[in-house]
C-alpha positions, 0 to 999 in steps of 0.5 A: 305818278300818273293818275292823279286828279287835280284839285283847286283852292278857293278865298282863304288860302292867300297870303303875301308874297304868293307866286315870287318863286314860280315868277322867279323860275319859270317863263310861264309864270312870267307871261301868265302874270304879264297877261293878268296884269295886262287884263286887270289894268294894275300889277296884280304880281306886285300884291301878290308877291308884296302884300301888304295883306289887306290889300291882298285881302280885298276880294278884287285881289284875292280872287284873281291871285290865286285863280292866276297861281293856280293855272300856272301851276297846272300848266307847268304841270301839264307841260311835265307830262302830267295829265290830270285824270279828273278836277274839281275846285272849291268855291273860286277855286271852281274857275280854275278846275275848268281852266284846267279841264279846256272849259274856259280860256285863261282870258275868259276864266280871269274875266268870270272871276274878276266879275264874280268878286266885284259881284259879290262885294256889291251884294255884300253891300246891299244886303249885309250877312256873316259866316261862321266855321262849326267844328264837330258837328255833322250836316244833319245836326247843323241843318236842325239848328239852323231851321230851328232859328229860321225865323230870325233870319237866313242861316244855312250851310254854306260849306261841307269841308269835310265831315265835321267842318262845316261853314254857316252863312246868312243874316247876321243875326240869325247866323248868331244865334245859330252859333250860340245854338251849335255851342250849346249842341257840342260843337268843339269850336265855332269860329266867326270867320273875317268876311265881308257877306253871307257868301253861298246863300240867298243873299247872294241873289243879286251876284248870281243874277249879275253872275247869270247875265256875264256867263250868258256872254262866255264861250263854255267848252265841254271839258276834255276830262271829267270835272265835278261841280260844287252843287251838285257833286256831279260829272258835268259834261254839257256846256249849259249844264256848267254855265247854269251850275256856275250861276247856282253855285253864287247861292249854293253851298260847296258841297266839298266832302261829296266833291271828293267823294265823287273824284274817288270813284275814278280810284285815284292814285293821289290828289294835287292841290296846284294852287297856294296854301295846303287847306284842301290837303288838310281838309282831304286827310279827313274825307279821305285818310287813305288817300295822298294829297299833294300842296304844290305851289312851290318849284320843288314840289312841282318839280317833286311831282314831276319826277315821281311819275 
């Protein structure tokens, strides 16, 4: 099963005891968590495989976890013989979509991620915000509302998931008002989501000016095969082009649909999902009906994978 393009999940799709069976059958996975503990100064496996879920939770935690679950999985499935013809990741996920394209190191990537989630919490802090999920609406009809409630705070979209899932983020209280609004618009459901900030918006300013400053010390390679930002939905290729996205992206919606859509035009055969839970093979079959995304986290659907090429 050649061509294939290999995407990554982003915060939301943890959960406790993540990881146990790649660390039970491959030595990879064994040396990979030795080295992410090693750099964390704590057993990070030991959250991820035991929980308890608050601790997991916890963005210090939840970031690396799944940055550490996804680059394992990519790498075993590299060293089956399975190239990926393209990659892109959502939101976190971003950090091991260029991992995986030769664009950063594994030190450097856990490094980035480690910095981003205390970043953001700090922001969080100092300016508090929510996020809600609307459900059956379209980008121009939730765009309308959230101008029409501008004056009572920011409120933008943080995430196009998929064509009728958005994600809205910004002041509370304007974020509330937006949410009363869609409902009142038809909207089938609007979700209140359990975060602790107004990620990928402007009050996230002081994240992505920390974010500006550790970025400004990392090597960036140009990756070996294409990669697709979440700003922009763009092939990046120049190493500045992908430092300064990766700034942007702190206060920049995820532009998820328009990702997919962009990793389509190289006709792929199918879509891996290599890192926990199956949220992008869902959000996936509704961009893209035709196409087969794959969860793979587990040693039997890496092992499924392998053998279908």
């Amino acid at each position: 099963m050649s061509n294939l393009c290999f995407i990554f999940p982003g915060q939301g799709s943890q959960y406790a005891g993540m990881g146990k069976a790649l660390f039970d059958r491959y030595e990879i996975a064994r040396s990979t968590y030795k080295k992410a503990d090693d750099i964390l100064g704590y057993s990070l496996s030991s959250v991820c495989f035991e929980g308890p879920e608050e601790e997991l939770r916890k963005t210090g935690n939840t970031q690396p976890g799944i940055f550490v679950i996804s680059a394992i999985v990519q790498t075993i499935l590299k060293d089956a013989g399975i190239k990926p013809l393209a990659t892109a990741g959502h939101s976190l996920g971003e950090y091991s979509a260029l991992y995986a394209a030769g664009c950063l190191s594994f030190e450097d990537a856990l490094h980035l991620v480690i910095e981003r989630g205390k970043a953001m919490n700090k922001a969080s802090e100092s300016r508090k915000g929510s996020m809600a999920a609307v459900i059956g609406l379209n980008v121009s009809r939730i765009n309308e509302i959230c101008g029409n409630v501008a004056d009572k705070g920011i409120v933008q979209i943080a995430n196009i998931n998929s064509p009728n899932q958005l994600v809205i983020t910004g002041d509370s209280e304007a974020v509330k008002i937006a949410m009363g609004k869609a409902k009142e618009a038809g909207a089938s459901r609007v979700i209140p989501l359990s975060v602790h900030g107004a990620f990928h918006s402007p009050l996230m300013e002081e994240a992505a000016s920390r974010m500006k400053d550790v970025l400004g010390g990392v090597n960036i390679q140009e990756p070996e095969i294409p990669f697709v930002n979440n700003a922009d939905a763009a092939f990046l290729t120049d190493p500045e082009s992908i430092r300064d996205s990766l700034i942007r992206q702190v206060t920049s919606c995820v532009r998820w649909v328009a990702c997919m859509e962009k990793l389509m035009e190289l006709e792929p055969r199918g879509m891996v999902e290599a890192g926990p839970g199956k949220v992008l093979a869902g959000l996936g079959r509704r961009i893209a009906k035709d196409l087969e995304i794959y969860p793979c986290e587990t040693p039997e659907q890496i092992e499924k994978i392998a053998h279908a090429q």
